[in-house]
N, C-alpha and C positions, 0 to 999 in steps of 0.2 A: 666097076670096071677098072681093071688094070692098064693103065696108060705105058708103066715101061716092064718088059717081059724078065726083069732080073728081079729077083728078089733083092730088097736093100736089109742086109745083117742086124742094121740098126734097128728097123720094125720088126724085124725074125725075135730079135733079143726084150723085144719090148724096151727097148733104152732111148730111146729118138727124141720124145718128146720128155723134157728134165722138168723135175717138180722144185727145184731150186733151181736160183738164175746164178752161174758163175761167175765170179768178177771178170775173165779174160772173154766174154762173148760182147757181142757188139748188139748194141742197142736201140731200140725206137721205144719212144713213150705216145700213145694217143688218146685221146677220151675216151672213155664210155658209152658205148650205146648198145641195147636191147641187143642181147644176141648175137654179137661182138665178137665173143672170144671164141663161139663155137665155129663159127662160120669162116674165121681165121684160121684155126688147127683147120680146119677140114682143107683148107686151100694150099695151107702150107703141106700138107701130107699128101697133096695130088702133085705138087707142081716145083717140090726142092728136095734135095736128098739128104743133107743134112741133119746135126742135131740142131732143136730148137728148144726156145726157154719161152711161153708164154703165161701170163699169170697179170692178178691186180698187184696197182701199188699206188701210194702215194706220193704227190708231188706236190709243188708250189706252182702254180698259173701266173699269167702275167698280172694278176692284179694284188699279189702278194698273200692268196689265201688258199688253203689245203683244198686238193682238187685227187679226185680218182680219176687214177688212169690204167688204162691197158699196157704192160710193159711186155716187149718182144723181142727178143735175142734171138741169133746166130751164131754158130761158132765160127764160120766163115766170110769174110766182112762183104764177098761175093755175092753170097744170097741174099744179106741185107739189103742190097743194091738193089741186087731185079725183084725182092719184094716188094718193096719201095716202088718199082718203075710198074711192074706188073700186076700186081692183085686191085683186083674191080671192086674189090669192096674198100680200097682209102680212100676211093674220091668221093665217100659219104660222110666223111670223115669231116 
């Protein structure tokens, strides 16, 4: 179901969602879990307009050793905000 009646150019173009993360987008890092990353794209495609960059990567955890995480950009430091404040699936996080 179509939630807004405009087409957005960016999904028309297939360009929306980047297979590489740019250095000028803004970022969150989260762990891992089961079905993660799908369920993330599918929320960020119902509920922002933007481009986004999701994908693995690795990090250093607080206990000084190599950890996988989910990494998520923005090109708008806007959206990172209300994904942040709004998407139901961080607080399983």
């Amino acid at each position: 179901m179509i939630k807004n009646k405009k087409i957005n150019p960016l999904n028309f173009f297939d360009i929306r969602k980047l297979e590489v993360p740019p250095p000028h987008f803004e970022y969150i890092t989260i762990p891992i879990r089961y079905n993660l990353e799908e369920s993330l794209s599918k929320w960020i495609d119902e509920n922002l307009k933007g481009r986004y960059y999701i994908g693995k990567d690795i990090s250093i955890d607080h206990e000084n050793s190599l950890a996988s995480v989910l990494k998520i950009g923005f090109e708008e430091p806007k959206e990172l905000s209300y994904f942040n404040l709004a998407c139901p699936h961080l607080k399983y996080v």
